[in-house]
PDB file as gemmi writes it, atoms N, CA and C in Angstrom:
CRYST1    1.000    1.000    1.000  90.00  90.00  90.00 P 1                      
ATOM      1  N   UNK A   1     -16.052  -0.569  -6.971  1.00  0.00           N  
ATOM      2  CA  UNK A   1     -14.820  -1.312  -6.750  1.00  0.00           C  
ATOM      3  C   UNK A   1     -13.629  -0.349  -6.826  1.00  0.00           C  
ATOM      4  N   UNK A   2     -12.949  -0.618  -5.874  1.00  0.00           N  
ATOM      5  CA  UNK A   2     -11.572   0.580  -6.020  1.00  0.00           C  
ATOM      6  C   UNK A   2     -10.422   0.008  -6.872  1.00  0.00           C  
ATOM      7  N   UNK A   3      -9.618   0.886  -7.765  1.00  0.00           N  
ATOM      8  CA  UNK A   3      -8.549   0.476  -8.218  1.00  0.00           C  
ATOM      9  C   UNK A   3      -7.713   0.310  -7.662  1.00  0.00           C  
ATOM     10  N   UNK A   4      -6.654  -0.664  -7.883  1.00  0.00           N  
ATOM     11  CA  UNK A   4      -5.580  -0.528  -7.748  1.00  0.00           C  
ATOM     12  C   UNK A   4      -4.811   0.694  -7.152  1.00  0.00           C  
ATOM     13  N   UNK A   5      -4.681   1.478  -8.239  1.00  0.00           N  
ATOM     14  CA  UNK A   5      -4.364   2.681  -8.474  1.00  0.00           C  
ATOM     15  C   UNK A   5      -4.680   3.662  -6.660  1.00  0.00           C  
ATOM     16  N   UNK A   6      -6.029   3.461  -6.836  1.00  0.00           N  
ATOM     17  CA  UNK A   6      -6.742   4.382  -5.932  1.00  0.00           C  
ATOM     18  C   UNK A   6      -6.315   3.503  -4.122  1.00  0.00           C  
ATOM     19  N   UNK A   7      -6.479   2.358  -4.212  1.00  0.00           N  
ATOM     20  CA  UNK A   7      -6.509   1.389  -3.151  1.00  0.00           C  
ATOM     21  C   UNK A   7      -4.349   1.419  -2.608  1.00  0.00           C  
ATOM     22  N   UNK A   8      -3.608   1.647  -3.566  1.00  0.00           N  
ATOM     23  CA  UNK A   8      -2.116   2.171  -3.529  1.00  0.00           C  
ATOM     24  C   UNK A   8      -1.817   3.612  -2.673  1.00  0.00           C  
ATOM     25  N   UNK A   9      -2.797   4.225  -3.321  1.00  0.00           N  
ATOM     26  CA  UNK A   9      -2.510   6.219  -3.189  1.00  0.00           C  
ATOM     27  C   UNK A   9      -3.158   5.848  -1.047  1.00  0.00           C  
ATOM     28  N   UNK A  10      -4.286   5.344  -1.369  1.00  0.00           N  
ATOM     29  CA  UNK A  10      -5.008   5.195   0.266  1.00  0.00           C  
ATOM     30  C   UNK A  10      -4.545   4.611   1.125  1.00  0.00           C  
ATOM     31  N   UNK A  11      -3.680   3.588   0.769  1.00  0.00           N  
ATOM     32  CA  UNK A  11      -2.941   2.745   1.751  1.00  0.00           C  
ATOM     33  C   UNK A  11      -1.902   3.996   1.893  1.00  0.00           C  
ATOM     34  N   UNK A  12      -1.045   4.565   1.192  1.00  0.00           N  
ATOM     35  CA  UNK A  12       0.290   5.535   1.764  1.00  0.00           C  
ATOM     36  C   UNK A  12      -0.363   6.228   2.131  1.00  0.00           C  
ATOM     37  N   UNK A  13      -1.517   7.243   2.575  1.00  0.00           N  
ATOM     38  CA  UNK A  13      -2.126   8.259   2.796  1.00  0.00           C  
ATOM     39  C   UNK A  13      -2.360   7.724   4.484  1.00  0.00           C  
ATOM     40  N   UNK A  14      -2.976   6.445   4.290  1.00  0.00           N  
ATOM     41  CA  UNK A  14      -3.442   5.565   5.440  1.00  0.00           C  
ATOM     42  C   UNK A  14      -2.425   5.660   6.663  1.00  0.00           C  
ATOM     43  N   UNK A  15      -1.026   4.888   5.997  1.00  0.00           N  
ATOM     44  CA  UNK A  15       0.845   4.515   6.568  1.00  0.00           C  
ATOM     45  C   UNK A  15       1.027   5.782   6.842  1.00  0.00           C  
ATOM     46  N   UNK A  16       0.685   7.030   6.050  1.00  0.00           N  
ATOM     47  CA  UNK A  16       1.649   8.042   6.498  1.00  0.00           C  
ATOM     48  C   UNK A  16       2.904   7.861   5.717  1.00  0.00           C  
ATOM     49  N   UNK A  17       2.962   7.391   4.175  1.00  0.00           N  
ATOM     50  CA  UNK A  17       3.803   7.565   3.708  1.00  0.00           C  
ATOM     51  C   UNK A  17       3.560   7.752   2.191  1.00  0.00           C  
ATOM     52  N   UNK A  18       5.115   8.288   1.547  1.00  0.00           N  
ATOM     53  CA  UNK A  18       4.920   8.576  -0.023  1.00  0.00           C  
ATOM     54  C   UNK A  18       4.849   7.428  -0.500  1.00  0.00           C  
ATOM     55  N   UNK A  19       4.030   7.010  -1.907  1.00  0.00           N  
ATOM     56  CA  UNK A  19       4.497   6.474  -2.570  1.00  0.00           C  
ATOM     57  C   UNK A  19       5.643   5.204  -2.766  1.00  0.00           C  
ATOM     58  N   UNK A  20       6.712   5.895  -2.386  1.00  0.00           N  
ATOM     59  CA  UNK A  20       8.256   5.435  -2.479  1.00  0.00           C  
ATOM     60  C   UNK A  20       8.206   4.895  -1.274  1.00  0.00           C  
ATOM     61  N   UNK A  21       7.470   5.430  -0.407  1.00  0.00           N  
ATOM     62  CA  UNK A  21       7.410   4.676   0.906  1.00  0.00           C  
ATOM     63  C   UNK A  21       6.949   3.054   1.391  1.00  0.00           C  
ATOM     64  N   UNK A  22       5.879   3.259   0.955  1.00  0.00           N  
ATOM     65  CA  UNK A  22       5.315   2.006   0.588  1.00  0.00           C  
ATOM     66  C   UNK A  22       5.672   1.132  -0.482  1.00  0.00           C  
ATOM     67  N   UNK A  23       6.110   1.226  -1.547  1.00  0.00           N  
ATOM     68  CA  UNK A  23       6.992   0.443  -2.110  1.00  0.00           C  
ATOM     69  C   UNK A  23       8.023   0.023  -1.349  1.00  0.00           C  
ATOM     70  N   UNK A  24       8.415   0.491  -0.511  1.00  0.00           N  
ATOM     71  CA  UNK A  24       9.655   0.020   0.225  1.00  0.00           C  
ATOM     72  C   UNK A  24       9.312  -0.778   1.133  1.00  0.00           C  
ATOM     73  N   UNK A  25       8.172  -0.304   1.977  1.00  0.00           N  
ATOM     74  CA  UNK A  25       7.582  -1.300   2.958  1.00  0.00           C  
ATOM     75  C   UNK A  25       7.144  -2.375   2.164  1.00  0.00           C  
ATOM     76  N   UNK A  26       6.640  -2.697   1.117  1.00  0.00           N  
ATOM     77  CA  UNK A  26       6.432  -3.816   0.293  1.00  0.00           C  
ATOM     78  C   UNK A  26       7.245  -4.532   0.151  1.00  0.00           C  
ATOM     79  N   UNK A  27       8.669  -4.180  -0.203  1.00  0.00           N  
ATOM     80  CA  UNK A  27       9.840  -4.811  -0.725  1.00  0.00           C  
ATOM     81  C   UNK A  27       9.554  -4.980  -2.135  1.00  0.00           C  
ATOM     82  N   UNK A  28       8.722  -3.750  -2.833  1.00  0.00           N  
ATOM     83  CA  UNK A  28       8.709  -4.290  -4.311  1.00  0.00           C  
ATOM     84  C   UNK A  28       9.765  -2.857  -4.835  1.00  0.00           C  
ATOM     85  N   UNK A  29       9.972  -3.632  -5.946  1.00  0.00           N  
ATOM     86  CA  UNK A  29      11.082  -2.265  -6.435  1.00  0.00           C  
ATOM     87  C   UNK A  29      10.296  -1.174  -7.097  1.00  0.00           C  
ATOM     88  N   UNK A  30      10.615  -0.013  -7.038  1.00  0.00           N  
ATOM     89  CA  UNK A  30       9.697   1.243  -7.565  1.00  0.00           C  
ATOM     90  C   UNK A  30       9.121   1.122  -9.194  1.00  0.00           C  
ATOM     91  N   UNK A  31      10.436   0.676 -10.188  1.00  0.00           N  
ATOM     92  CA  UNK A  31       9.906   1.232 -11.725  1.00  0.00           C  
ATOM     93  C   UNK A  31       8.777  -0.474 -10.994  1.00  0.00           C  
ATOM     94  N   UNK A  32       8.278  -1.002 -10.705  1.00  0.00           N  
ATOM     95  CA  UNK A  32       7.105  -2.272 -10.979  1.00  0.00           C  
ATOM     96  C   UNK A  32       5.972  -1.689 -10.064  1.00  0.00           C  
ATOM     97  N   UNK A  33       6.585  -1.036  -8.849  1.00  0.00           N  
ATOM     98  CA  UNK A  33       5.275  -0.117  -8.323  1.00  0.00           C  
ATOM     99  C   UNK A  33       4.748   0.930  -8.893  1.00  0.00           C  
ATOM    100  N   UNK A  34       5.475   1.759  -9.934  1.00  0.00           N  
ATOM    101  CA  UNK A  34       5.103   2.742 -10.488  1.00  0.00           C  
ATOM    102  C   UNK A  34       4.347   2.546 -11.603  1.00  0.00           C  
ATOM    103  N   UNK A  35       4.462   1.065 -12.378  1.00  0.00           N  
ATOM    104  CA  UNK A  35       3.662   0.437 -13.123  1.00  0.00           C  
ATOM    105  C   UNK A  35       2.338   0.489 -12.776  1.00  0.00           C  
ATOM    106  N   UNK A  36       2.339  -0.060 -11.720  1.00  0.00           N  
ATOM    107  CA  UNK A  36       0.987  -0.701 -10.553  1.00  0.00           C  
ATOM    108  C   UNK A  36       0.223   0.756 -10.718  1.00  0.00           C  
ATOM    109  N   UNK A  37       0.584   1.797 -10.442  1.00  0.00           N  
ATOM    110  CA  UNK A  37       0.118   3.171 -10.479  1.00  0.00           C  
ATOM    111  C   UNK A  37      -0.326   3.758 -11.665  1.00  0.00           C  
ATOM    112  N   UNK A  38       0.418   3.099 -12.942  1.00  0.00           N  
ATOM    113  CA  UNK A  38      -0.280   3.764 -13.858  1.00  0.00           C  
ATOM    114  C   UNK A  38      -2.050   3.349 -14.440  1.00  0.00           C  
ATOM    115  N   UNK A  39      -3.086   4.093 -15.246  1.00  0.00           N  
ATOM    116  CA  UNK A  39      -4.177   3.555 -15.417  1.00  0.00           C  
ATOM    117  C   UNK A  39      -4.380   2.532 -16.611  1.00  0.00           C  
ATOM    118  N   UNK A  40      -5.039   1.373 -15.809  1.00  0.00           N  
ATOM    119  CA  UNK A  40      -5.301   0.280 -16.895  1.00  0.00           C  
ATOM    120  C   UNK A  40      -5.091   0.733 -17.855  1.00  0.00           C  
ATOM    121  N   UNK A  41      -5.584   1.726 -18.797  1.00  0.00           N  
ATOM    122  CA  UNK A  41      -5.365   2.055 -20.032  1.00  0.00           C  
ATOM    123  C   UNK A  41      -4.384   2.249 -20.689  1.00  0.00           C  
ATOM    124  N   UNK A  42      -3.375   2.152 -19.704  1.00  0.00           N  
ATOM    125  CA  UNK A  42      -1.795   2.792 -19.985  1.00  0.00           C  
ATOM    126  C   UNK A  42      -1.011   1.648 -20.849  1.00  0.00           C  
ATOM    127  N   UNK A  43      -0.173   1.979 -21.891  1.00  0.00           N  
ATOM    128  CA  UNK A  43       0.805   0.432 -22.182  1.00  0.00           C  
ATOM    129  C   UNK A  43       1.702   0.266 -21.206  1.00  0.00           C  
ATOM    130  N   UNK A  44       2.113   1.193 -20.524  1.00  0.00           N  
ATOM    131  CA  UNK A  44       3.196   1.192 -19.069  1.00  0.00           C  
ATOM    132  C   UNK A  44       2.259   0.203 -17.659  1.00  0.00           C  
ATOM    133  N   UNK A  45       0.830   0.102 -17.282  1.00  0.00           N  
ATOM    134  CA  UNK A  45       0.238  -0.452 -16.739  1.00  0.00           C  
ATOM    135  C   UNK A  45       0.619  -2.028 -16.299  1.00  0.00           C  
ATOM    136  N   UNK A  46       0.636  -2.156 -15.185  1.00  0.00           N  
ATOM    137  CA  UNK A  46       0.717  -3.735 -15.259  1.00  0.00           C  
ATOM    138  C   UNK A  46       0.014  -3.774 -13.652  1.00  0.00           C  
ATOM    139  N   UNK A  47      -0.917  -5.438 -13.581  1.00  0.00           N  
ATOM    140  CA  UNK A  47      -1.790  -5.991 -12.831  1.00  0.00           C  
ATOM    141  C   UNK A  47      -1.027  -5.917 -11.700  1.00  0.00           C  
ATOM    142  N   UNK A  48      -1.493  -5.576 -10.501  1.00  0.00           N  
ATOM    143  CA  UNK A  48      -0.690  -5.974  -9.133  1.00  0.00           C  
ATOM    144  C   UNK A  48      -1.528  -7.148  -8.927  1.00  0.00           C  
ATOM    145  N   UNK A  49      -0.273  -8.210  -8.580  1.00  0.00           N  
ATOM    146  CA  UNK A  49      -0.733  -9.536  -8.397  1.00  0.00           C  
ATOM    147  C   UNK A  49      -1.704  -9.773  -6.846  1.00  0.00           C  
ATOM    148  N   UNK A  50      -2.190 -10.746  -6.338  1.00  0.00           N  
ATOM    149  CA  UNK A  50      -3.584 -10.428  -5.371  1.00  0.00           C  
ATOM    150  C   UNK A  50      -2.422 -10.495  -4.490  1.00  0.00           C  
ATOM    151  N   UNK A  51      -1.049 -11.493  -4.374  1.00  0.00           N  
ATOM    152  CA  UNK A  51      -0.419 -11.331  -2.563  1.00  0.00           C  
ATOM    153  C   UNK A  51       0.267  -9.808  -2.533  1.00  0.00           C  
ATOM    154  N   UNK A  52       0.077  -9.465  -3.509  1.00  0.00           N  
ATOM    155  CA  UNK A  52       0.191  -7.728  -3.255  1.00  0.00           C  
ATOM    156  C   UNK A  52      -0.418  -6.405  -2.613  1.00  0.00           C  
ATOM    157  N   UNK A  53      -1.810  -7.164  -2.863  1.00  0.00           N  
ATOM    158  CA  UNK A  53      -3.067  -6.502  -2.147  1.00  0.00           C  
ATOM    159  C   UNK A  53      -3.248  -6.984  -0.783  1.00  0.00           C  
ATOM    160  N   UNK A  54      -2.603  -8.422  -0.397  1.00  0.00           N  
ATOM    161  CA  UNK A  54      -3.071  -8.935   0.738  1.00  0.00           C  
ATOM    162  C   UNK A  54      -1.648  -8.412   1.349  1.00  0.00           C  
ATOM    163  N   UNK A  55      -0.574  -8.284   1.002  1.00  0.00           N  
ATOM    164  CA  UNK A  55       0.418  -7.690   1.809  1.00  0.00           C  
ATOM    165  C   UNK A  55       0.433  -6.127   2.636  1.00  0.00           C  
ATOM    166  N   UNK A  56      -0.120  -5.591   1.899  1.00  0.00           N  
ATOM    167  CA  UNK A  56      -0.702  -3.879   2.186  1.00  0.00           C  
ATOM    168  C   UNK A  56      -2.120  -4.110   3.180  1.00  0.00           C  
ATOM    169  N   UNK A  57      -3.060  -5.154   2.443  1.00  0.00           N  
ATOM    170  CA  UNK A  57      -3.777  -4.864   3.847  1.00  0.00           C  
ATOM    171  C   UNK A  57      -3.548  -5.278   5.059  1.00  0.00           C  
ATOM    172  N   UNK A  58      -2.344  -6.454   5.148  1.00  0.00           N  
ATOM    173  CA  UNK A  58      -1.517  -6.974   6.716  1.00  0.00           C  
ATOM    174  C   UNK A  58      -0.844  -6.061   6.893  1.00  0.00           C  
ATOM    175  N   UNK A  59      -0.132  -4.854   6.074  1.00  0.00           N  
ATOM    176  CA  UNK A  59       0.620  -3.824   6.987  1.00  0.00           C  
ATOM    177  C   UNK A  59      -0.235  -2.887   7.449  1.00  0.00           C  
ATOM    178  N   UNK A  60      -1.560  -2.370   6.875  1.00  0.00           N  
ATOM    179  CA  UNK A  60      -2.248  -1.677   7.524  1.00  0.00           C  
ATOM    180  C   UNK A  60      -2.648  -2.325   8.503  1.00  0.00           C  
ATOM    181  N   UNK A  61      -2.999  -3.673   8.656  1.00  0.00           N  
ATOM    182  CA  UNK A  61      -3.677  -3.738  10.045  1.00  0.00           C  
ATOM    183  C   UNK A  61      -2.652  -3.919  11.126  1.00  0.00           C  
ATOM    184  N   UNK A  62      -1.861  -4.141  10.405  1.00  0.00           N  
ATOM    185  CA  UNK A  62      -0.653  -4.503  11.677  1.00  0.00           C  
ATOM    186  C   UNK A  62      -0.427  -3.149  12.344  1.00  0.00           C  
ATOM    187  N   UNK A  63      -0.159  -2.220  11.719  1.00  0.00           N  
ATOM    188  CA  UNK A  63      -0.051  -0.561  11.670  1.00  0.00           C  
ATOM    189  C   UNK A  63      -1.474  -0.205  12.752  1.00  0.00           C  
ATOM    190  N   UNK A  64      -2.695  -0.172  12.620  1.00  0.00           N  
ATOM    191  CA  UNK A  64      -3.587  -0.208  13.661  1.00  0.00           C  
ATOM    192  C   UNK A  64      -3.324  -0.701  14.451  1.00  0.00           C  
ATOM    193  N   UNK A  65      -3.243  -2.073  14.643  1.00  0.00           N  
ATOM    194  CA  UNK A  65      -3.075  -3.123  16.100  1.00  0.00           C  
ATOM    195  C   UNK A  65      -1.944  -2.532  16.870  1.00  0.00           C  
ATOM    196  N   UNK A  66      -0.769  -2.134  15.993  1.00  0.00           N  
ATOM    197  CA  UNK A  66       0.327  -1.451  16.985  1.00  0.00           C  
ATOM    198  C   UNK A  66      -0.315  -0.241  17.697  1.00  0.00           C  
ATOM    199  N   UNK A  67      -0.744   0.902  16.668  1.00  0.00           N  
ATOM    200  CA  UNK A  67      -1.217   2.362  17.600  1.00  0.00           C  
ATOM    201  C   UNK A  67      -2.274   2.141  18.291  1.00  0.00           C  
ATOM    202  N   UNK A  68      -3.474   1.067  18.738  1.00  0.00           N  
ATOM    203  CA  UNK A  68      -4.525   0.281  19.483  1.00  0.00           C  
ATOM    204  C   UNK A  68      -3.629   0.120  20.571  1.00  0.00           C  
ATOM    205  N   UNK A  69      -2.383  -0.608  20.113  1.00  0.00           N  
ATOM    206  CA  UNK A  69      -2.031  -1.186  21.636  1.00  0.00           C  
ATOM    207  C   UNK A  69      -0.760   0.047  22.381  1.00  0.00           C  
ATOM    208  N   UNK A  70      -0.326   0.926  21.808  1.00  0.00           N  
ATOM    209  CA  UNK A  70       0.214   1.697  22.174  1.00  0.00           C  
ATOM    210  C   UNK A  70      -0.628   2.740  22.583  1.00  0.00           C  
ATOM    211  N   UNK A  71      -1.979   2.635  22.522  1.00  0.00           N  
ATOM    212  CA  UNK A  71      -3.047   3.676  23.250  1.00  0.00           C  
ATOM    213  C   UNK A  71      -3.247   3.434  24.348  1.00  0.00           C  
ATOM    214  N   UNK A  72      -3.284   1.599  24.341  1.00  0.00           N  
ATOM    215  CA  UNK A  72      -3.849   1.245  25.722  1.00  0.00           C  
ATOM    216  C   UNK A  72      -2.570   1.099  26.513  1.00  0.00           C  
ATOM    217  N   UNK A  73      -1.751   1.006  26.252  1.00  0.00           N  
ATOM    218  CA  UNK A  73      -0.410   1.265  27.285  1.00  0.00           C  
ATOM    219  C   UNK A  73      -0.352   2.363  27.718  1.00  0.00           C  
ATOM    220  N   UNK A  74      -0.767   3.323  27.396  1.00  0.00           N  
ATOM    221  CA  UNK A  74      -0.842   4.656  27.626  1.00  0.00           C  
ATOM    222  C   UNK A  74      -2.338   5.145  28.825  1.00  0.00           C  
ATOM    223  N   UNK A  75      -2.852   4.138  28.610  1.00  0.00           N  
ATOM    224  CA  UNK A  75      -4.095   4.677  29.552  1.00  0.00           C  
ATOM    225  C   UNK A  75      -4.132   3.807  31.004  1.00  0.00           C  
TER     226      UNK A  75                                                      
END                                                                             
């Protein structure tokens, strides 16, 4: 099962963006994303709620479906 943590770092890696980036595309504010980042174990740690997870995976796919269809315009 991927963390949080790990499933955060892959989505900006994914976007092509920092960190700060994706918090922004989220619309969540940084010190609560930077929470999200720290490890369960942390007292700074806090749960990213699930429409958080489902928001990142609609921008990734949305993010595919755009460069899909900007391929095929191209061919």
């Amino acid at each position: 099962m991927t963390t949080q943590q790990e499933f955060l770092r892959e989505a900006a890696t994914t976007l092509g963006l920092t960190q700060k980036g994706l918090a922004e595309r989220m619309g969540a504010p940084w010190p609560t994303f930077e929470k999200w980042l720290h490890p369960k174990e942390s007292p700074n740690s806090r749960e990213m709620p699930q429409i958080a997870w489902t928001l990142v995976r609609e921008i990734i796919a949305h993010e595919k479906l755009k460069a899909r269809r900007a391929a095929e315009a191209r061919s």
